[in-house]
N, C-alpha and C positions, 0 to 999 in steps of 0.2 A: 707940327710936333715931330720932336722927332722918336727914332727906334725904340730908344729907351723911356721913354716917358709914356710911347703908346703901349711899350708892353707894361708897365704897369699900371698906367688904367686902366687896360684891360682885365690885368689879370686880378686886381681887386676889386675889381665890379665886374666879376663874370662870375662869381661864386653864388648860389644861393645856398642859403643855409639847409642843412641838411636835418631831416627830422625823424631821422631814422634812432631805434636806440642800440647802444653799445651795449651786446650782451657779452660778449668777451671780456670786457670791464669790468660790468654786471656782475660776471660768474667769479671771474677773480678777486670781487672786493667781498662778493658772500664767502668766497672760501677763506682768504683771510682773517674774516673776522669769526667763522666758526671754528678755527685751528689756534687764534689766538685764546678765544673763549675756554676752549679743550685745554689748553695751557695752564692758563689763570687758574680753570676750577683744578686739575691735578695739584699747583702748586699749594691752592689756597685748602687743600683736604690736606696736603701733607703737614704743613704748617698749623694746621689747625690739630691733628692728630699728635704732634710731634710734643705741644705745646701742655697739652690735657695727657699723656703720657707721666710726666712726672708725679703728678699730686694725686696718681691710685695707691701709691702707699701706704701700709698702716702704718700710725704712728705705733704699734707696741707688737709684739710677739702673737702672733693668734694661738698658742700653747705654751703656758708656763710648766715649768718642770720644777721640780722640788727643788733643785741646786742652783734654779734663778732666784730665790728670794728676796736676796736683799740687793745691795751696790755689793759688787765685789769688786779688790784691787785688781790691776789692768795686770796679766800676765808679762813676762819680761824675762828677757835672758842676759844674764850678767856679761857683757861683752867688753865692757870698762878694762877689765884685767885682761886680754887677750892682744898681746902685743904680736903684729905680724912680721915674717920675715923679712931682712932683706933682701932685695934681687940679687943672683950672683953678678960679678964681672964677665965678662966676654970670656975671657980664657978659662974660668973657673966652670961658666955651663959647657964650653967644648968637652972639659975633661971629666967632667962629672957623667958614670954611668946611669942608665935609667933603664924602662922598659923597652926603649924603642933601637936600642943599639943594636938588639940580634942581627942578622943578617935575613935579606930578604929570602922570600921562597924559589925556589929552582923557577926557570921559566925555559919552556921546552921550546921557544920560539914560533911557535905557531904552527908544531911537525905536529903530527897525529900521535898517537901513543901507540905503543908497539903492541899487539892483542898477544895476549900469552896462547901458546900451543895449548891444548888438551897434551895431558899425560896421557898413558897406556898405566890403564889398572889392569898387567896381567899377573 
């Protein structure tokens, strides 16, 4: 035989099985499946919560007031008649004055402010 043939008949029949157990596997297939679980139940409580949220409404008013009595017409603001502006032109908002044209406020540059003297009250 030669080098390569004996090493691998050696080396596949030099192993006996091993009957030890994997707790390292063990431990990470229990954690898995308790963090998946953890999962499922948070999703399946939101879903279930989220679901049964809508239908605690009452269908009616829990206090009538004397000016609920009957159907009344839907309130409404006449907005039919109310024709809007048009946009100025470029040149016409340049020239047009408004609030914000004043001039800005002084700015001292970042100098301290001068402290007034005390007078002489004599």
């Amino acid at each position: 035989m030669s080098g390569y043939q004996l090493f691998w008949s050696t080396y596949t029949n030099n192993h006996a099985p091993t009957r030890g157990l994997d707790v390292s596997g063990l431990v990470a297939g229990i954690v898995a499946v308790v963090v998946t679980g953890v999962i499922v139940t948070v999703l399946g409580v939101y879903c279930y919560k989220s679901k049964n949220k809508g239908g605690r409404r009452p269908a009616r008013a829990p206090v009538m007031m004397a000016a609920d009595g009957g159907p009344s017409a839907p309130e409404s603001v006449p907005l039919a008649g109310i024709i809007a502006p048009a946009l100025p032109s470029y040149n016409e908002a340049l020239n047009r004055s408004g609030q914000h044209d004043a001039p800005p406020p002084p700015y001292s540059g970042g100098a301290p402010s001068e402290a007034t003297a005390p007078a002489d009250n004599q």
